[in-house]
ZATI-430723 format. One record per residue (C-alpha): x, y, z; residue in one letter. Coordinates in steps of 0.1 Angstrom, whole numbers, plus 5000, padded with zeros to 4 digits. Example, Ala and Ser with C-alpha at 12.3 -4.5 7.8 and 13.67 -1.06 7.14 Angstrom:
<fimars>
512349555078a513749895071s
</fimars>
This chain:
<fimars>
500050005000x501350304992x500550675009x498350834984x496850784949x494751054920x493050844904x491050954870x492951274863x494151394828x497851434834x499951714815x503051664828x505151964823x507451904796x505252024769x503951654757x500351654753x497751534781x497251174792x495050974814x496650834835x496350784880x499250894896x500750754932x503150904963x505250704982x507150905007x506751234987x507751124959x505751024929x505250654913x503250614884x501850274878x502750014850x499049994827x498649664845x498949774880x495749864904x497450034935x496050104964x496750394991x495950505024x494650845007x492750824972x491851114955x489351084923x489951374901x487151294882x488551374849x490251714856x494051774850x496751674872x499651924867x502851934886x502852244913x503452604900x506752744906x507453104915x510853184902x510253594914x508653624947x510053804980x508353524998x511153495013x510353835039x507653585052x509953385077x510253695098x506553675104x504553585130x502453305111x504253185077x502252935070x499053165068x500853465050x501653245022x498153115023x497353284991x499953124968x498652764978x495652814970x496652934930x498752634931x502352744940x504152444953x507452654951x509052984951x512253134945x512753454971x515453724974x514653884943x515354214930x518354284953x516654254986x517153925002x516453785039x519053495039x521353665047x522153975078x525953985083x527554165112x528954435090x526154705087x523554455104x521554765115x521654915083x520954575065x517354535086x516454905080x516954815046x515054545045x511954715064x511054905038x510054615022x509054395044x506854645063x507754535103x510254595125x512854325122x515254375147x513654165168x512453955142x515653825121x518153605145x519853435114x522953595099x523753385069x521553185044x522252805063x521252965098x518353165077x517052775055x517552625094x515152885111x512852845079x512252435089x512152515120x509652745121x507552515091x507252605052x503052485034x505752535003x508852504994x511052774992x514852844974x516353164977x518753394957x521453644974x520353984971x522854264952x521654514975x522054345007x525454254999x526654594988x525154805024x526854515044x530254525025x530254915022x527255115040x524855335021x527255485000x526455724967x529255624947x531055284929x532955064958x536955064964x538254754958x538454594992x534554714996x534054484964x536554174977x534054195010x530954164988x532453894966x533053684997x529753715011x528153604980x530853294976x529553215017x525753295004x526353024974x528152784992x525552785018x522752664990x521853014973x520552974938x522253294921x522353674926x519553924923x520254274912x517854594920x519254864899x516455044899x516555084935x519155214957x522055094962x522254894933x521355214911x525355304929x526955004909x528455024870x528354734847x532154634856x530954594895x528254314885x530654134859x532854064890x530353934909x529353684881x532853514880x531653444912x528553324904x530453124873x531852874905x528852744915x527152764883x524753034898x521653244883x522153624875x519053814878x518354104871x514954434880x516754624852x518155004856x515355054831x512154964811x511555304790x514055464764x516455314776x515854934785x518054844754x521154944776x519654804805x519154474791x522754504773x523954554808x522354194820x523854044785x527154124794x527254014826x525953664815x528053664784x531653734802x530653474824x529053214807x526353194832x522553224827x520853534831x516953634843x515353914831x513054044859x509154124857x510054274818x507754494804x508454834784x507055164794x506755434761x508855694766x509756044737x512856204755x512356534760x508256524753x507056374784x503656564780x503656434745x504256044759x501356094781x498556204755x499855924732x498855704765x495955814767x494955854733x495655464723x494055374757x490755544749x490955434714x491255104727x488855064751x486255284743x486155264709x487454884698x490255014682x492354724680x496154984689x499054744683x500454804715x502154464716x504554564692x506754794713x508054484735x508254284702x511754484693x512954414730x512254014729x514254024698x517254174716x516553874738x516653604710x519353754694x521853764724x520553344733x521753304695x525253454707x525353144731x523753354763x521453164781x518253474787x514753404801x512953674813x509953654837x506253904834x503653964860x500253914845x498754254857x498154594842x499954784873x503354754887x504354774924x506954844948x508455064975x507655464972x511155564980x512155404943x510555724921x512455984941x515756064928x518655834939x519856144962x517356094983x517855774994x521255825008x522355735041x520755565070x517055555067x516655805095x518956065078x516855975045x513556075062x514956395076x516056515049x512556485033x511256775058x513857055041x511757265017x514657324996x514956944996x511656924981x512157194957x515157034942x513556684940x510756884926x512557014899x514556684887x511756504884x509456754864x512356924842x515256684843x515556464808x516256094825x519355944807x521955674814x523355544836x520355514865x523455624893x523956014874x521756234903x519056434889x519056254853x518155904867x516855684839x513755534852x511955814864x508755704865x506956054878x508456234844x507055934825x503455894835x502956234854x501556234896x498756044887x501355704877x501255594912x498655514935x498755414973x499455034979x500155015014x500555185045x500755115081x498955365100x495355395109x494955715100x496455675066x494755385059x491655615036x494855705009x495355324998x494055304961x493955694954x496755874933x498856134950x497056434930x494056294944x495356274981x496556614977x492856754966x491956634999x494656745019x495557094999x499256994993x501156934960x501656594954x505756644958x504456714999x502056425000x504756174991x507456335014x504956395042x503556015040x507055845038x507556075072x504855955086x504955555081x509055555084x509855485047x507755195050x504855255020x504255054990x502955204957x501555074927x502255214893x500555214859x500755424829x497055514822x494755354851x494555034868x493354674851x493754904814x493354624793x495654794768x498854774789x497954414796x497554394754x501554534754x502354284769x500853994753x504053874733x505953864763x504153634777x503353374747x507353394743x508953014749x511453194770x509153384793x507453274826x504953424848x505353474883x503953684912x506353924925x504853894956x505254094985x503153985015x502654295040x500854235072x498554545062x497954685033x495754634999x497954324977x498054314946x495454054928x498553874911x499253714953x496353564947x495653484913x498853474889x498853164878x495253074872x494453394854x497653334830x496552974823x492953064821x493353374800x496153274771x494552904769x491452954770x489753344771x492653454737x493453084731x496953174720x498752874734x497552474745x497152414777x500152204774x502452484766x501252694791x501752434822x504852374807x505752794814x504352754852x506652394862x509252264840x510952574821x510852744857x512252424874x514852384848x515952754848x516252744887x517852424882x515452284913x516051944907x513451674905x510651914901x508752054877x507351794863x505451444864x507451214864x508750854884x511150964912x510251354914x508851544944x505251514946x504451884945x500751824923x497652034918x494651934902x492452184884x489352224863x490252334832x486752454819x486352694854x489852774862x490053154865x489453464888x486953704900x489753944912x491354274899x492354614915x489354694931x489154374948x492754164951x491653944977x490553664958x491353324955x491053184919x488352964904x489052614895x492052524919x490852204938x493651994947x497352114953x499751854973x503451994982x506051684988x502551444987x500951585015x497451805009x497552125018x494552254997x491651994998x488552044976x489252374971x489852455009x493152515028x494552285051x495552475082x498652395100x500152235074x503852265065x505251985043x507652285027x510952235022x513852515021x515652414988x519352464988x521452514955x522352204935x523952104907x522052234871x
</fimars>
């Protein structure tokens, strides 16, 4: 007898192949699949009455990882097992928790609380990523969980908050720490160069750090400097860095924003001229073809021999931290010094002035000519309130600044500065280019996301408080439900294939991925014909449609649709070899 069987299902198995029926057994969280003339029997049967059996989604961008510091884990990642996740790749975009040397400590955690949105120093007794995976199975994972070493982190603890490119013996301290991060079962490095620090570092900086990466045979990844005007040089940045290594490289969350230097007004009527065109009138505005000429940058550096993939968020809006879309200036120093310097007026006016009259150029480090500045772009009303903290502030979440400022008589330079007083740093934002769910945007991205070397993931950042974004909730289902079946512009096949096996193989997480004698049982069984979501903006906190089973290692943790509380079969996945 073995511990559990699906019986009836319609397997896809992630590799691409087409569907099968076939039932499908676990024997001590691994699966078994029976010869044609074998009944088995199990302590746990599940009939799947003829809905697919597909191997657990994988998350290869998530900043899951923040979640260990919480009080309840298990609960805050609630919402990726119900869409199916079975795994998720943390540290992304330069921040990671694994890892909280001595050096800078303090300034590591008030790095990281931006982010996160708590107070960690009481939360975070780990130092490196083996103390970090330890307290992570001690405290119980419903998933499993690999993590990457974060740029960012590793640059404050080798050199402090510093506004300029690193000595050499600051960059020997930060090699080290990422040789101790991958020996210690780190997949790769994440890079933020949007964000500060990693907006401090030049291209010479991160090709150093990939001969170190080259060792281990380690991931590069990459939240560009850029995704307007100039995301060819961001993405030639990323190139290089795999190319001189010979190491693979990941393309974060890619999407392209529409930028004319010098006409920002002119960008923004364009926006909203195609967008009304679009969906008010039917016109069908080829919006898709902007990223087109970027994913060809892409194929033609894998045909040098670079091994690119590149990840999207299936949403119209984009979010992170508030303190990214102020000039890099602003961000130096300690966190407290940041915030001070926030109450000068002159302050203001200067920030003022770079962001309204200031061309953005490259590279992202220059002060007031920062290439992503998102404000210039899309105007005040490009952001809207994700999450806060406070009571009080609590009415702003949703609402663009312009709009807080209506209601509070301030510009919306002042509303930013005086909220980002107010709740320590610690406020998340979204940002869109015309207004939120805008079918259009999602249309520009279309190609992206049918491209066999993209994935989707969640970029998820789970905040005690706060409104989420739907894509914690939903990712996965809406992407499978939308391209297979709503536009039909791939099989179902393909599609699993993009949520397991070309994430697992990426990642190099071995014996995942897919269905298949020997691997992890990390399963989900889903209803093809009402798989989908009822979320969006206006209401993120929904679990998806159609998700009834999802096992993680062969043990339940969704059940006809419901959650399974308390349990934790997770794993903490160290490095291995690709």
């Amino acid at each position: 007898m073995i511990d559990l069987v699906i019986r009836n299902g319609k397997v896809i198995d992630g590799t691409g192949k087409p569907a099968r029926p076939a039932d499908i057994g676990v024997r001590n969280g691994k699966i078994i699949e029976p010869r044609w003339d074998e009944e088995l029997t199990a302590r746990v049967e599940i009939d799947a009455g003829g809905q697919t059996v597909v191997p657990g989604f994988i998350d290869v961008h998530s900043h899951g990882d923040l979640a260990i510091s919480m009080d309840d884990p298990g609960q805050v990642l609630k919402p990726l097992l119900m869409q199916g996740i079975t795994t998720f790749v943390g540290g992304n975009c330069g921040f990671s928790g694994c890892t909280v040397p001595n050096m800078n400590r303090d300034t590591v955690i008030a790095h990281l609380q931006n982010l996160s949105g708590q107070e960690l120093e009481d939360r975070i007794p780990w130092y490196n990523p083996d103390e970090f995976f330890q307290e992570a199975e001690r405290r119980g994972l419903p998933c499993n969980m690999a993590t990457l070493a974060g740029h960012g982190t590793l640059r404050i603890a080798s050199s402090g908050l510093v506004t300029r490119l690193l000595n050499p013996d600051e960059q020997r301290a930060m090699e080290k720490l990422l040789d101790e991060c991958m020996e210690m079962g780190c997949l790769g490095l994440s890079t933020g160069l949007q964000y500060y620090p990693g907006s401090q570092s030049d291209t010479g900086e991160l090709v150093a750090l990939g001969a170190v990466l080259k060792k281990y045979d380690g991931i590069f990844t990459s939240h560009l400097r850029s995704y307007a005007h100039t995301l060819d040089l961001a993405l030639e940045e990323v190139f290089r860095v795999g190319r001189e290594n010979g190491i693979p490289v990941q393309v974060s969350h890619l999407y392209w924003q529409p930028y004319i230097r010098g006409l920002a007004n002119v960008t923004r009527l364009f926006l909203g001229g195609v967008s009304f065109l679009y969906n008010k009138l039917g016109i069908p505005v080829p919006m898709e073809k902007g990223l087109k000429a970027k994913l060809k940058l892409i194929e033609d550096e894998c045909e040098k021999g670079t091994d690119v993939h590149f990840d999207m968020v299936p949403t119209s809006q984009g979010f992170t931290e508030l303190f990214a879309f102020l000039p890099p200036y602003a961000s130096e120093g300690s966190a407290a010094i940041a915030l001070e310097r926030l109450k000068d007026p002159a302050f203001r006016k200067r920030m003022l002035h770079d962001i309204e009259k200031v061309e953005p150029d490259w590279p992202h480090r220059d002060g007031a000519t920062w290439s992503f500045n998102y404000i210039k772009m899309t105007g005040w009303k490009g952001l809207r309130v994700m999450a806060v903290e406070s009571e009080k502030n609590r009415w702003m979440e949703g609402l663009t600044f312009p709009d807080i400022g209506k209601e509070t008589g301030k510009h919306s330079m002042d509303v930013i500065c005086d909220l980002l007083i107010e709740e320590k740093g610690r406020v998340m934002v979204f940002h869109t280019p015309t207004f939120p769910d805008d079918p259009l945007v999602f249309r520009s991205m279309w190609k992206g996301f049918t491209h066999p070397l993209s994935v989707p993931v969640t970029d998820t950042i789970l905040r005690p408080f706060g409104r989420p974004s739907h894509v914690f909730y939903d990712c996965f289902p809406r992407f499978l439900s939308f391209f297979t079946g709503e536009r039909s512009m791939m099989s179902m096949e393909e599609a699993v294939h993009k949520c397991t096996g070309l994430p697992a193989s990426i990642m190099g997480l071995n014996n995942r991925g897919q269905i298949r004698e020997g691997y992890y049982a990390d399963l989900v069984v889903l209803d093809e014909k009402s798989l989908g979501t009822d979320g969006g903006f206006d209401n993120p906190r929904v679990h998806p449609r159609g998700i009834a089973h999802v096992l993680v290692n062969g043990v339940p943790v969704v059940e006809n649709g419901d959650f399974v509380d308390g349990a934790l079969p997770g794993m903490a996945l160290r490095r291995g070899s690709r």
